[in-house]
N, C-alpha and C positions, 0 to 999 in steps of 0.2 A: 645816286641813291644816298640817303642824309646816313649818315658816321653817327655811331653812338658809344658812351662809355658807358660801362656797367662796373659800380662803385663796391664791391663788398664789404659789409661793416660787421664785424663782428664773427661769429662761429667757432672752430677750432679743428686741430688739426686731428687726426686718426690716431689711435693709440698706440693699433697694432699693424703688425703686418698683412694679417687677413684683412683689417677692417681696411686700409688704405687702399686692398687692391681692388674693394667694392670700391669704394668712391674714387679709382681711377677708373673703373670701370662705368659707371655711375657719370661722371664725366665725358667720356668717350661718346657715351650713347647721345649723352646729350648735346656733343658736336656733330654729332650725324644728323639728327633731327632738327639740327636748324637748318637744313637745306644750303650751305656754307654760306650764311650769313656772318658767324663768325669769322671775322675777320683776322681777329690776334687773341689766343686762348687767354694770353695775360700771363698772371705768375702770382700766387699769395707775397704779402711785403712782409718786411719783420717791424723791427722797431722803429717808430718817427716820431719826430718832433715838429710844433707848428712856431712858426717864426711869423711874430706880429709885427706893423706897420712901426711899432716902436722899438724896434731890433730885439726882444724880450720875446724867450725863447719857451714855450710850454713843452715838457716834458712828457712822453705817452701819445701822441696825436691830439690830444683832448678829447671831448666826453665822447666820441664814438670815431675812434681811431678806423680807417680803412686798412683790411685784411689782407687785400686784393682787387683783382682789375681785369677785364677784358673789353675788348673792341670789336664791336658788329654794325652791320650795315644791314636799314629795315626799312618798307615804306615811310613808317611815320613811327611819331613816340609810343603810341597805342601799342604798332605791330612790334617795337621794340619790349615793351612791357611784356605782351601776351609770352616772346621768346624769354624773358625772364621769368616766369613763372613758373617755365620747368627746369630750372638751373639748380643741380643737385647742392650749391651751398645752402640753399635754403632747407636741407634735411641737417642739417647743423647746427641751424638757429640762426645762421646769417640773415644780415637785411640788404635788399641790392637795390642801390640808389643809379639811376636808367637818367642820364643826359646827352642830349644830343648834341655833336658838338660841329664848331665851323670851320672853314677853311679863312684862313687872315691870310694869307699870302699864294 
């Protein structure tokens, strides 16, 4: 079955304690609902920097740093989509960039 990453860009984090236990809740449901296609929930990242081909190091991630990250396994890029579509970042303002990725070795 094809391996996919789902990119999170952007969003933010919950303010409060009530508000985070929705969106862990909120979360939850929506690991259930993929039929365990998820594969690795992931983890939100903190701060990064992009390191270019000329060892010059940009600051922030650049203009649409990634938030976070999960792994799931879907017929195709479509059915990976469709499971992003109900991915409670996106109640956040997040945007989830969906590639599918290979095996090299």
């Amino acid at each position: 079955m094809p391996k996919f990453l789902f990119a999170y860009h952007g969003g933010g984090m919950p303010e409060s304690q009530e508000e985070q236990a929705k969106v862990m809740a909120a979360w939850g449901a929506w690991f259930q609902s993929s039929g365990g296609a998820i594969k690795d929930p992931g983890n939100p990242v903190s701060q990064s920097r992009t390191v270019a081909p000329d060892g010059s190091v940009l600051h922030g991630g650049g203009a649409n740093p990634v938030s976070g990250y999960s792994l799931l396994e879907a017929e195709s890029l479509d059915a990976a989509v469709t499971i992003a579509k109900g991915c409670p970042v996106l109640l956040g303002g997040a945007t989830i960039e969906v590639a599918e990725t290979f095996d090299v070795m």
